[in-house]
N, C-alpha and C positions, 0 to 999 in steps of 0.2 A: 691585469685581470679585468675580463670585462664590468661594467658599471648594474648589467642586467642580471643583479641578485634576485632570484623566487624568497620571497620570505620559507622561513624555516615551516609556516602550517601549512600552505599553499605544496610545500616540499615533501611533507609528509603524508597528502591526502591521496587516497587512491580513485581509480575511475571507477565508477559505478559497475559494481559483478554485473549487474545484469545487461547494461547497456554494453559492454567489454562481448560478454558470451553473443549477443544479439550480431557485434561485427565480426568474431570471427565465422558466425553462420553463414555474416551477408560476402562473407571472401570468397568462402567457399563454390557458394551461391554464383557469384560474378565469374567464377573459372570453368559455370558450365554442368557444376554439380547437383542435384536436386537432394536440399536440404529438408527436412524434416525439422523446423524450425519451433521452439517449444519454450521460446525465452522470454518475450515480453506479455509484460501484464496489461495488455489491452486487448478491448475487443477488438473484433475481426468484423462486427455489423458498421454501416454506414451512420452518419447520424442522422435523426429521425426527421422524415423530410418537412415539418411543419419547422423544425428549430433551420434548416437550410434555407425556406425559405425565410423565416425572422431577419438574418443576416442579411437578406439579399434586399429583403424593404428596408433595413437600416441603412445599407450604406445608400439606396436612393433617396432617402430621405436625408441625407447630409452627415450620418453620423460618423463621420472620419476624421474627430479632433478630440483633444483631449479632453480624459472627461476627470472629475475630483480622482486623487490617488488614490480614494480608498474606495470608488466603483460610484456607479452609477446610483440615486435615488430608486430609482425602480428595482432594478436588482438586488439591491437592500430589499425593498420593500417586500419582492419576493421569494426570497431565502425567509423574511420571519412569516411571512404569510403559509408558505411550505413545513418549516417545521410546528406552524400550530396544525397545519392540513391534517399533518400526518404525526405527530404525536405533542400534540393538546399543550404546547409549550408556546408561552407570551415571552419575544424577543422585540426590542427597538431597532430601530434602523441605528443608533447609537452603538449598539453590541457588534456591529458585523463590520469587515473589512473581506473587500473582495482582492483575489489578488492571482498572479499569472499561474493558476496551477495550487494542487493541493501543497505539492512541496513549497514552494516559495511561501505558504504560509504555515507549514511548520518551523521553516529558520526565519520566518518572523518570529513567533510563539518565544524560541528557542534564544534567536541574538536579543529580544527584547526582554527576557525574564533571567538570562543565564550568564555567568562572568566569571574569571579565570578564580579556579580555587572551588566551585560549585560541583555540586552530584546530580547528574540524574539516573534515575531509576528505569532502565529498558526492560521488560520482560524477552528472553529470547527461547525460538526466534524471534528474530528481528526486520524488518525491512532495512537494504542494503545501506540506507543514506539516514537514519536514524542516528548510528553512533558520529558517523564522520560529521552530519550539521551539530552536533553535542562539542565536538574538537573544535572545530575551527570555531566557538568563543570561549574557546579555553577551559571551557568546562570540561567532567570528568564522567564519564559513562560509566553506570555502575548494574553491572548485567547481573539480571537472574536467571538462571537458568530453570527451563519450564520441560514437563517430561512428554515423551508420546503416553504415557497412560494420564497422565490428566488432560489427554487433549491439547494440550501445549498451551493449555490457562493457568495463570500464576494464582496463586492463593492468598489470600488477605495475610495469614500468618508470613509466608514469603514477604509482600510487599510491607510489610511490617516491621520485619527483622534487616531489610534492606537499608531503610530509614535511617538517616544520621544525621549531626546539628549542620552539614553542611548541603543536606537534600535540599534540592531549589523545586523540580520536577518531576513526576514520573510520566512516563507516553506509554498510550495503551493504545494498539491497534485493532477492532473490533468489529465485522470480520477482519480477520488477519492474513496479509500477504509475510510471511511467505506459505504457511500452513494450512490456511483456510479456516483455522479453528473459530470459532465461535461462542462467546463466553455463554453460561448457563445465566439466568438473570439475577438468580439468588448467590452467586456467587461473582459477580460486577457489582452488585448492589454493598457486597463484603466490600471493594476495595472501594466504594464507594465510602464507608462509614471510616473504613482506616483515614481515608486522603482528610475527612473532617477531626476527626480523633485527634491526628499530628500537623491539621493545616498544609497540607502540601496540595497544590497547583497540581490538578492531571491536565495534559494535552491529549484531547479523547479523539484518536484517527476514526473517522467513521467513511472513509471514501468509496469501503464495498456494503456500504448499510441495505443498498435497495437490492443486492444476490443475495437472497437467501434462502434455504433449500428446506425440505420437507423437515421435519423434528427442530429446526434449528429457532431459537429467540433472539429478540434482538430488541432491546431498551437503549435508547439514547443515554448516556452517561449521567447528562445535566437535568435527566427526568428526577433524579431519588430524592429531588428535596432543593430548595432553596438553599439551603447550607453545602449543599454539593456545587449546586448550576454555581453559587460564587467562586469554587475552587475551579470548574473545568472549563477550560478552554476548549470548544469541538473544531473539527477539522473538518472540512468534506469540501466537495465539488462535482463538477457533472461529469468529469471523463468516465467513471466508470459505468452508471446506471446509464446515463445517454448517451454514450460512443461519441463522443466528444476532448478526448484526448489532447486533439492536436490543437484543438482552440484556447486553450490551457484558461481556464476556469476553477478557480478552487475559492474558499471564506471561509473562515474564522468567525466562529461567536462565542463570546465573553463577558466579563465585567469591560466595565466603557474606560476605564481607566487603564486595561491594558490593551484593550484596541485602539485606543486612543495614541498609545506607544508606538503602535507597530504600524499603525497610519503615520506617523512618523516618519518612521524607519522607511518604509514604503517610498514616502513621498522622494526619499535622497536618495535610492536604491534605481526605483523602476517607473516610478513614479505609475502613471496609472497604466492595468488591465488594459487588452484591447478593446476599442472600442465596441468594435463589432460583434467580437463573442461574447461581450457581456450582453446587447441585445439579443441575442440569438440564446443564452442560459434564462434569460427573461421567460423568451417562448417556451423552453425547457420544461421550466418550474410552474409557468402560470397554465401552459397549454392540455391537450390531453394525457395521459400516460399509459396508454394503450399499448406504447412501445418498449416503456421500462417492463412491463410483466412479459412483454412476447422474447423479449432477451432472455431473462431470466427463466423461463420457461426452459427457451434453448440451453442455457447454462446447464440447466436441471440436468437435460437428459445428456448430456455430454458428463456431466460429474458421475451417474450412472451408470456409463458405458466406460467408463475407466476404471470406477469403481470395481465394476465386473469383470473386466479384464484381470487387473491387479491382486484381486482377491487372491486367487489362487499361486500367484508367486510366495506369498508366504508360506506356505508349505515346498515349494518345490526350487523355490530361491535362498528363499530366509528373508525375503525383505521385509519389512512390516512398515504402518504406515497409523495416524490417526485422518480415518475419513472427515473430510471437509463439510463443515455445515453453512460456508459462504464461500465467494468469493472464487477465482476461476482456477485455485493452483489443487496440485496432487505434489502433498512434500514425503519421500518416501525415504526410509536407511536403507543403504546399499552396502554396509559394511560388512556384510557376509561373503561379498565379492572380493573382499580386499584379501592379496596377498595367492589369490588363485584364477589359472590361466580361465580368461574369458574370451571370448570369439576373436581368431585372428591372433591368437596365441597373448595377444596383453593380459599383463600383470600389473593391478591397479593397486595403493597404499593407502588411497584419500580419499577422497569426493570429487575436488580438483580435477587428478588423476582420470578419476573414472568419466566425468563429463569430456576429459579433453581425447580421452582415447573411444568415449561412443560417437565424437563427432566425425574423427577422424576416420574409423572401420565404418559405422553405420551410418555417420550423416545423421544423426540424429541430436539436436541443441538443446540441451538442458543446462541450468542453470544448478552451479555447485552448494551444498549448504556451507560449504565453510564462509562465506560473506554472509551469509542470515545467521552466524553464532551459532550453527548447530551443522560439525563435523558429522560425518557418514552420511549425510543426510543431501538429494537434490531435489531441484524442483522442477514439477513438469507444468507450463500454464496452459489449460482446456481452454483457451481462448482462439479456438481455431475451427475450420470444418473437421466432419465429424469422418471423411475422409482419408485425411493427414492425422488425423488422433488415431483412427484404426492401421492405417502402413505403418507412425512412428511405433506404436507399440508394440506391432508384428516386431519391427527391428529391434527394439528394447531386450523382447523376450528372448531372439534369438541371439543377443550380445552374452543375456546373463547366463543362457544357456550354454555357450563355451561354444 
């Protein structure tokens, strides 16, 4: 027997739905096909040419070595400078840890508060890498499940009844991938007072906070009080406001004693952020933002024009859906399909199913709900020309049309 044993967690973890669905598009793609592409959650804009150039006077100026693992002084400086800009909150350079990406600083949050035997609290949907960073430290993911008629926001009495002597966490996504949902304020500010009531640590995703769409609100977690900002750890980074993905940019702010941890963890892990994109998030944060509103703008009218399209499937499909008040996805039920011949004579059971046979007949890539915890359910991401949004949904319509 070979000596080259995968540990048993390593054994058990799956590859990311969405990154899985994105390559069978790009196979397809490679053989000549023209894919209708609708899987990943990034923009489709450049990033914004003052932050391209930041980068390009960093590295002439030398900055191509290591820098502290938990990110640069400036960068700090302006992540707390940003969240006082924009919602009237005093952070120390103390509180924050910068680090490769929003994710890398959720399974910091996560290996550094959470240990075999522990609970956390997912409201679902879920984003795909939520439960599996919860597994791999042994912890236990403890799903709620949230409905299309509340908008797919959990309720304080839900996160309530969740609660057990073994809850370590709960993570809230806010806007939410994969839904787009959008909490109401007076009801965030409810699981706000619950997380204080029972002492529980939220880890508050806020990495689609800057999309957001006409009627929709949007409060900072660690706004509702001192007593709260001690429980929440926030999430965010620039990929999504500043089309800055690939530079992988994400921070953490918290009480100092548990960034303190995860600067830690950090330092043995990956030690420090790029150099480079952390100058370049600097320009980001400190520069104009003339660019984050003109994305969002474009978001707008693209969530619109899907919006509009889609409407009318539920009557003439069944499909129904809770319209998106952030964030770039359209997450819709397709289980009225299931079980009857759709275009090209398939007969779909799942979600799964029905994503792997629109790709197949129509070339069109959607992402399944059964990795975001909510069967029947896919996701389309409006993170594209508005183009390829109108041909894939011609295709859509005429997949569920048989």
């Amino acid at each position: 027997m070979s000596a080259l044993r995968l540990s048993p967690v390593v054994q058990s973890l799956k590859p990311s739905a969405t990154l899985a669905a994105a390559a069978k598009a790009k196979d397809l793609k490679s053989k000549g096909i023209n894919v209708y592409d609708f899987t990943l959650g990034e923009p489709d804009f450049i990033t914004p040419a003052n932050v391209r150039q930041a980068a390009v006077a960093a590295m002439e100026a030398g900055h191509t070595h290591y820098t502290p693992s938990g990110g640069i002084p400036e960068l700090k400086k302006a992540v707390c400078a940003a969240y006082k800009r924009d919602y009237g909150l005093d952070f120390t350079a103390a509180q924050v840890l910068i680090s490769n990406g929003a994710k890398h600083s959720i399974h910091n949050v996560i290996a550094s508060l959470c240990g075999p035997g522990d609970e956390v609290i997912i409201p679902a949907p879920y984003w795909v890498s939520y439960s599996a960073l919860v597994e791999l430290t042994g912890a236990l993911p403890v799903i709620v499940d949230t409905s299309e008629a509340s908008g797919f926001c959990m309720s304080a009495d839900q996160f309530r009844n969740a609660i057990t002597p073994r809850t370590r966490l709960m993570m809230l996504n806010n806007p939410s991938n994969p839904t787009g949902a959008t909490y109401p304020v007076d009801q965030l500010e409810a699981l706000a007072r619950v997380a204080v009531e029972h002492d529980i640590p939220v880890l508050s995703d806020e990495i689609y906070e800057k999309l957001l769409y006409a009627g929709a609100g949007f409060r900072c977690f660690a706004s509702f009080g001192a007593d709260v900002a001690a429980r929440t750890i926030i999430v965010s980074g620039v990929s999504k406001a500043y089309a800055m993905t690939g530079w992988r940019i994400g921070w953490t702010i918290g009480p100092v004693e548990v960034i303190k941890a995860m600067d830690n963890l950090q330092s043995q892990e990956t030690s420090n952020p790029c150099s480079i994109s952390q100058y370049a998030a600097v320009e980001a944060l400190n520069g104009p933002q003339e660019s984050v509103e003109a994305m969002r703008c474009e978001f707008e009218k693209r969530r619109d024009y899907v919006m509009g399209r889609m409407r009318p499937w539920r009557e003439k499909f069944g499909v129904t859906f809770a319209e998106p008040g952030g964030a770039f996805y359209a997450f819709f039920n397709v289980n009225s399909s299931f079980g009857k011949p759709l275009a090209g004579g398939h007969t779909v059971y799942n979600a799964t199913d029905f994503c792997t046979a629109l790709l197949e007949q129509a070339h069109v890539a959607l992402v399944t709900g059964d990795a975001f915890g909510a069967p029947g359910y896919v996701r389309l991401s409006f993170a594209t020309n508005i183009e390829t949004i109108t041909a894939g949904l011609d295709r859509i319509e005429a997949f569920l049309a048989g």
